[in-house]
N, C-alpha and C positions, 0 to 999 in steps of 0.2 A: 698329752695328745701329740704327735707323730706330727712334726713339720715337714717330712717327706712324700711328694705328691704321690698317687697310689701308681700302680704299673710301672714304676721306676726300678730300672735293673737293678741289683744286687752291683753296690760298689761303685753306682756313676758317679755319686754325690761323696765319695768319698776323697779328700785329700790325701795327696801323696804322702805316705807315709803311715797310713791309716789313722784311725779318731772319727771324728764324728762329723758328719758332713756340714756346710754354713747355713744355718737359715735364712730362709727370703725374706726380703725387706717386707714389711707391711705393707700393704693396698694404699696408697695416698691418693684421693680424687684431684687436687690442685695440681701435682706435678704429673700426673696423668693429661691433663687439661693443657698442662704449660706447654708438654710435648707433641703434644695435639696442633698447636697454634703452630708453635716453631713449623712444623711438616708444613702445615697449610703458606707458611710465609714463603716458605725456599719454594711451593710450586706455582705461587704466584709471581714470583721472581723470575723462573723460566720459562712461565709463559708469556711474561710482557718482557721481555729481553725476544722471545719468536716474532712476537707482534711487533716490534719495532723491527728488528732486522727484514721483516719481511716488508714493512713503510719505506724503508727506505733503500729496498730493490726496486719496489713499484714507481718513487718519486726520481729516481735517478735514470729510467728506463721513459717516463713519460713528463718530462718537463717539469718535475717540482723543485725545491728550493734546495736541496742534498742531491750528495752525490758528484761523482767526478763526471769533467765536461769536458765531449769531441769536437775537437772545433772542425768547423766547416770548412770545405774547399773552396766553395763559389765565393766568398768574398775577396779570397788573396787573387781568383780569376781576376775578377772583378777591376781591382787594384791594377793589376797587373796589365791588364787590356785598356785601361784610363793612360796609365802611365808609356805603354807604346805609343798610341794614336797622340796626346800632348808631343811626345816627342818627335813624330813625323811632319807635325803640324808647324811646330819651332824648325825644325831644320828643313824644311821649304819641300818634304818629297810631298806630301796632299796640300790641297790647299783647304786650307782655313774654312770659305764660305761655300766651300764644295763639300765639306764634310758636313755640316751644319745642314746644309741642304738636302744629305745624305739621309743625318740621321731624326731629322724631323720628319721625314717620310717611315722610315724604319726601325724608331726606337721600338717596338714593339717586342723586337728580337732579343733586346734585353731581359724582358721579363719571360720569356719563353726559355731563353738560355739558360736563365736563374734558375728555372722553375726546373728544367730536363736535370740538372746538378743536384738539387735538392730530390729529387726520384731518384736519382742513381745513386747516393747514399743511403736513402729510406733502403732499396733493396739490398742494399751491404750492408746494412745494420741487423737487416731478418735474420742476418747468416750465426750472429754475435749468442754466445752460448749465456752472455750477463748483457739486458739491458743498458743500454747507454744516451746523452741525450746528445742533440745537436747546439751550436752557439749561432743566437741569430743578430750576432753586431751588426752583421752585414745591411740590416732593412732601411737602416734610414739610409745608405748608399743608392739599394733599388729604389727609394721614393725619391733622393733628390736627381737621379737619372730620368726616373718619371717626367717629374717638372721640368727636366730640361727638353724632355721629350715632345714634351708638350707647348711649353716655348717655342722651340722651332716648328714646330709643326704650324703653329698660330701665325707665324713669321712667314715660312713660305707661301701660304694664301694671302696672310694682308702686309709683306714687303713689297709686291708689285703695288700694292696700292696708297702705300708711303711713299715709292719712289716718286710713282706718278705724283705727287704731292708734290712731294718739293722737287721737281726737275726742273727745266733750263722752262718748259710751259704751264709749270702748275705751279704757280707761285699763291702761296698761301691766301691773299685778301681778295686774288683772283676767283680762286673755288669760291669763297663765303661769298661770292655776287658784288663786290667791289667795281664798280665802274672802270673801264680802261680807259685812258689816256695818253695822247701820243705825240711827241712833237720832234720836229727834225733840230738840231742844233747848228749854230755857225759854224762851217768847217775851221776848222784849225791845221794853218800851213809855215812850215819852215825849212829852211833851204840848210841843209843839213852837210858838213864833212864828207867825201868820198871815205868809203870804207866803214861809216859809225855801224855801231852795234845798237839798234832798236829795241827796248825792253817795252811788251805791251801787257797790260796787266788788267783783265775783266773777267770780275767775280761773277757779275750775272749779266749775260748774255752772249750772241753770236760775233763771232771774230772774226773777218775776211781780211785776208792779206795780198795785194798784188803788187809787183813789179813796174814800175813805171818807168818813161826813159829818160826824165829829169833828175836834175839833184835835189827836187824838194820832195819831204815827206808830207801828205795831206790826212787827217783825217777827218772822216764825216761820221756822224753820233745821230740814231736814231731812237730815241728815248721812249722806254712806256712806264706808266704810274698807277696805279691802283688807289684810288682816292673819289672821296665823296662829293669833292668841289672840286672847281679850276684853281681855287685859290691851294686848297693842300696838295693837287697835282703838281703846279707849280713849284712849291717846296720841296717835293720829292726831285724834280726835274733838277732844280737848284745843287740840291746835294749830290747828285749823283754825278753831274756832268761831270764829261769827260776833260782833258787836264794835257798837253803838249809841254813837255819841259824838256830844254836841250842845253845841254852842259858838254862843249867840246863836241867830239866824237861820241858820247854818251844820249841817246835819247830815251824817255820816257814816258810813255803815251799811257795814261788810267785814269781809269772808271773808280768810282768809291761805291762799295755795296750800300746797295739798300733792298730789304727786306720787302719793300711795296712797289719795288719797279726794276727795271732793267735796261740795258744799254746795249744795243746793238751796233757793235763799231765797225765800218768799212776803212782798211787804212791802205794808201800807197804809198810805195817805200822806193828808194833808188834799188837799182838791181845791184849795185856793189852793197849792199847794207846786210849784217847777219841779224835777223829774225829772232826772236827769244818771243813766246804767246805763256801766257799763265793764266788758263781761263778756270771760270767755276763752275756755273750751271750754264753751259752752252756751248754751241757747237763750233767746230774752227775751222775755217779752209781756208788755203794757201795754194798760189798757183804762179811761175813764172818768176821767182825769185833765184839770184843768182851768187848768192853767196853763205847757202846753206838754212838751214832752218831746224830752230828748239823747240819743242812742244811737251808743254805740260797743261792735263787737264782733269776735270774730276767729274763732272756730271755732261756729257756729251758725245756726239761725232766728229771725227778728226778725217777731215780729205784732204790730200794733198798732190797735187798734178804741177806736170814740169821746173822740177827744184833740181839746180843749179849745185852739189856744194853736198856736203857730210850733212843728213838727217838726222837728230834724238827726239822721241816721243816717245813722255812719259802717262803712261793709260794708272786710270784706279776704277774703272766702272766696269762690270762682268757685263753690263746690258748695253752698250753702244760698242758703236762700229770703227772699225781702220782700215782705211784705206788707204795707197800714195802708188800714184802712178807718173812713168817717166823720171825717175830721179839719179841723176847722173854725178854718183857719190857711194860713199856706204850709208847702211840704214840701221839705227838700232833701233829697235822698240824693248820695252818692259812693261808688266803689267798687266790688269785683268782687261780683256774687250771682250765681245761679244764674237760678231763675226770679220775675218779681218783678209781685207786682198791688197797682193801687193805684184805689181806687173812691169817690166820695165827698168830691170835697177843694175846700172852699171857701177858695180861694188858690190861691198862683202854686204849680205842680210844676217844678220843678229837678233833673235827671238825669245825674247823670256817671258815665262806668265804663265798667266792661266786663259785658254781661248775655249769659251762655251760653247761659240756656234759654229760654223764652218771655215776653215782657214785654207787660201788657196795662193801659191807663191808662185809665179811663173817669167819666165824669161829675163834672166840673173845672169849676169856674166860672169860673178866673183862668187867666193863661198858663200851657201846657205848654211847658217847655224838654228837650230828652234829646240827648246828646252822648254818642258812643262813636268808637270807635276807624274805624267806620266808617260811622257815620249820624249824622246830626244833623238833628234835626226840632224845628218850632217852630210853634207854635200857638196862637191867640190866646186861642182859647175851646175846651173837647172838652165839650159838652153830650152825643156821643156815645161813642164807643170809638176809641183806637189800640190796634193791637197788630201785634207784629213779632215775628220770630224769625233764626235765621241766613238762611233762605230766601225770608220777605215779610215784607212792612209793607203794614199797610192803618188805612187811618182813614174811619171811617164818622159823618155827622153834625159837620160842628165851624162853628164861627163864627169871621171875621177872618180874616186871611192865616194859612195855610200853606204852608210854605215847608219841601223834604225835600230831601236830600243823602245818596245813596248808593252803594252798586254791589253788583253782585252778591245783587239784589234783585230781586222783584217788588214794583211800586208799586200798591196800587190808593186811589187816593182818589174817595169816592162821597160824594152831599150835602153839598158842600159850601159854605157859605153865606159865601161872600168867595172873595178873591183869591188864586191856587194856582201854586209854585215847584217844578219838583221836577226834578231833576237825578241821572242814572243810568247807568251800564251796567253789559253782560252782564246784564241784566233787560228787564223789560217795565215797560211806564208805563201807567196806566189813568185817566185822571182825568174825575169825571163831574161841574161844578158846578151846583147847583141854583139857579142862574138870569144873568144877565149879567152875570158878573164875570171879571178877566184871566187868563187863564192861558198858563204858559209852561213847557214841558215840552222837556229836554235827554236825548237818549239815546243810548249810544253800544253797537251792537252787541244792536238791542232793539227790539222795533214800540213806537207810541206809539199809543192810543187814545183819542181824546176823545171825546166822549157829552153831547148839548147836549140841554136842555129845551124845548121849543115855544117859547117866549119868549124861544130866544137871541138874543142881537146884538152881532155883534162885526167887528172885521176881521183876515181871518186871512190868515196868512203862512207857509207850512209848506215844509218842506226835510226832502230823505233822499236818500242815497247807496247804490246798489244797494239799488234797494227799490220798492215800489210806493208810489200813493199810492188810494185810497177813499175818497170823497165820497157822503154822503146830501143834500148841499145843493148848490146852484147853484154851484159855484166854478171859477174856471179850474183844469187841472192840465197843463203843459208837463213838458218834458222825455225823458233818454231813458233815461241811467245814472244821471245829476243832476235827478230830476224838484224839481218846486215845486208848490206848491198857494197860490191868493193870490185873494182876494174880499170882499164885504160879505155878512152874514147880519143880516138885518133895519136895524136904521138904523146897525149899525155901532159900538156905542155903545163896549163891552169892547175889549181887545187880547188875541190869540189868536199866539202863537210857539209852533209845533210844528219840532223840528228833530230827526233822527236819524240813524246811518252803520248800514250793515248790517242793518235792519228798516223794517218798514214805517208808512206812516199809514193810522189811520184814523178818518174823521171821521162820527160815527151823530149818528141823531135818537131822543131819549130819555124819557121821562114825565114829566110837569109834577111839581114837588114842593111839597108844604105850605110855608107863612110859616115865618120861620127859626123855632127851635124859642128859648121862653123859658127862663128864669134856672132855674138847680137849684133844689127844695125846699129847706126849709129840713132840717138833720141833725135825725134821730130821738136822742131819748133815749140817757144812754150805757147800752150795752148790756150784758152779763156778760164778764166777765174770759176767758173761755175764747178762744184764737187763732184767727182765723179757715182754716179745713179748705177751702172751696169757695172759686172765684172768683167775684165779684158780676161776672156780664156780663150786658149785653143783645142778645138777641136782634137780630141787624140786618135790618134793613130790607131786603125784597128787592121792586123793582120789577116789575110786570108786564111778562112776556115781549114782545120788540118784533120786528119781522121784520130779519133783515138783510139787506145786498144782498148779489144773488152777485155 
């Protein structure tokens, strides 16, 4: 029988060279089977090789355990916006419990911030032709922001009511309903060296300093005790009293703290004697001393009237007051206060800190210096008034260059008799001088106003960015998004640089103003010991109404 299957052409099977074609292997059912499996193996092998590469597009694209990982932007933000603010805080430009104050009200901005970054990725990620994941190291950062958030936030509603706790009147056994207790002490007197130096040192309670016209120092001690008998008031009273030591030229006058009472010291001093106070929780005043006076304190009011002689006070409390009026001397203060007036000072004023509430400097014969966190002004002469708060600064009357640095201000400087710097945004800028002197005014996101006197003469150079410009005088003004203002007003003599982005100029014609104003009086007599209650302002000068242009 014919191994050649049937319908096969004549000569397929035939090998080269002719003969007889090869027979096919026998039919074997096992190796038929084996080859069977084999197929089956290699297509299970390319389907679980699809299945997996397609696990781990899916895991790499939606947060699973594979796959390569995009790291995030919002965490290095993050980093990176801690790492500014720590460093503003360290090198004194914000302060410290102003920020905290800030951001207990507003931490909220954080998580909103975080959150608009992580959206603006998710839509650039849509764009990505291979899924990819996000890195969330970042969250325990947004949680311990959280807690900090929330920290201050707790702080600034129950810190007033801490403070109130332990102040110079809320002494701790007091609030728990503790009995008060009061007794006056034997005065303590000694006839003291012309010239000694007085160190007075009370932790808790008020400090009154006057002048007297003897060579003895007197003090009188008016004691309180928080205690449940006479007899442990007495112990309290015991510990605490006050202490007169005098070693040479050297005197020593202290109270010892005690946690259940306090010590109100009245002391008088010879008027040659230099004054040193160190108080704790309480308030200080001095008045009629003649040989200068130190001040440092921590939880109180410092007033100070008719001082003789170079002033330093050293402040730590955002929430009490300064005052010193009549001091015929330089004054330096540092430190946080609340609200702070100073009237009267023949010498240089020096100003460092942080002032929360309203601060008002006026009639200064010597330089005004005041440095804060976010203003810094400098002034040659204030025959008139400065006064600023969180939301303006205005200086009315002064002589010499003025020269201000702020933001988030209104500026207004009026009469003024010299050369004017001021530099601003997110405010406005006002400045009117009383007669041809330079000025040059920077603002950013703020109109700028100048206001010249019949008599001006300068040549002005003015610039703004989306804004108008207004002219009362002859000047050119070009432009269209980028206007200019550039000209001579009378012979030219002053230099006038007005520049601003996002507000406008404008340049008025204003009321002649009197000769610069002379030299402060001389200080009146020293006055009684009681702390000054009002602020010594004067009234400013308001010129008559002018027409503007439309």
């Amino acid at each position: 029988m014919s191994s050649v299957p049937p319908n096969t052409p004549p000569g397929a099977n035939m090998p080269p060279g002719g003969g007889a074609p090869p027979p096919f292997p026998p039919y074997d059912p096992k190796t038929q089977w084996r080859v069977y499996r084999e197929q089956q193996k290699v297509a299970w092998r390319a389907q679980r090789d699809a299945w997996k590469a397609q696990r781990y597009a899916w895991k790499a694209g939606y947060g699973g355990g594979y796959g390569p990982r995009v790291p995030s932007i919002v965490g290095p933000v993050i980093l990176i916006t801690i790492g500014i603010v720590a460093l503003l805080v360290i090198s004194g430009t914000i302060s410290g419990s102003q920020f905290w104050a800030w951001y207990g009200r507003w931490w909220p901005l954080v998580l909103i911030g975080a959150g608009l970054g992580l959206l603006a990725e998710w839509a650039l990620d849509l764009r990505r032709e291979t899924p990819v994941r996000r890195s969330g190291s970042f969250v325990g950062i947004i949680i311990l922001l959280a807690l900090m958030g929330f920290g201050a936030a707790g702080w600034n509603h129950m810190g007033p009511w801490f403070n109130q706790w332990g102040n110079e009147n809320g002494d701790l056994f007091n609030m728990f309903g503790m009995p008060q207790h009061d007794s006056d002490q034997q005065a303590l007197n000694a006839q003291i060296p012309a010239n000694s130096a007085i160190d007075i040192e009370n932790p808790r309670g008020d400090v009154s300093v006057t002048a007297g016209d003897g060579p003895n120092v007197e003090v009188q001690s008016h004691e309180v005790a928080y205690a449940g008998s006479d007899g442990d008031a007495k112990k309290i009273f015991d510990a605490e009293a006050a202490q007169l030591k005098v070693s040479g030229n050297a005197v020593l006058i202290k109270s010892e703290s005690n946690d259940r009472g306090r010590v109100n010291l009245t002391v008088t001093v010879p008027k040659t004697a230099r004054v040193t106070v160190s108080a704790g929780r309480g308030d200080v005043a001095a008045a009629g001393l003649g040989a200068g006076l130190s001040v440092r304190t921590a939880h109180g009011d410092t007033h100070l009237n008719s001082i003789t002689g170079n002033v330093e006070v050293h402040l730590s409390n955002s929430k009490e007051d300064f005052s010193a009026h009549q001091v015929d001397g330089d004054l330096t203060a540092d430190g946080d206060c609340n609200d702070l007036t100073l009237s009267e000072i023949k010498g240089r004023v020096s100003l460092s800190g942080q002032i929360f509430g309203e601060a008002h400097v006026e009639n200064v014969t010597g330089p005004v210096s005041v440095h804060t966190s976010i203003t810094d002004v400098q002034i040659a002469e204030l025959p008139g008034d400065l006064t600023f708060d969180s939301d303006n600064l205005r200086v009315n009357e002064s002589k010499g260059l003025v020269h201000v640095v702020t933001h988030s201000k209104d500026v207004d400087l009026s009469q003024i008799y010299g050369d004017s710097y001021v530099e601003d945004r997110d405010g406005r800028i006002s400045v009117e001088p009383a007669g041809a002197y330079n000025v040059e005014a920077k603002n950013s996101k703020g109109d700028v106003e100048l206001t010249l006197p019949p008599n001006a003469s300068g040549t002005v150079d003015g610039r703004t960015h989306n804004g108008d410009i207004v002219s009362e005088f002859g000047l050119a003004i070009s432009g269209d998004e980028d206007k200019s203002v550039s000209g001579r007003i009378g012979s030219g003599n002053s230099r006038i640089v007005l520049s601003t982005s996002n507000g406008d100029l404008n340049i008025k014609k204003g009321p002649a103003f009197p000769a610069a104003p002379a030299v402060a009086n001389a200080l009146a007599p020293p006055s009684a010991p009681a702390p000054p209650n009002a602020r010594h302002l004067k009234a400013p000068k308001v010129p008559p109404p002018q027409p503007v242009a439309q």
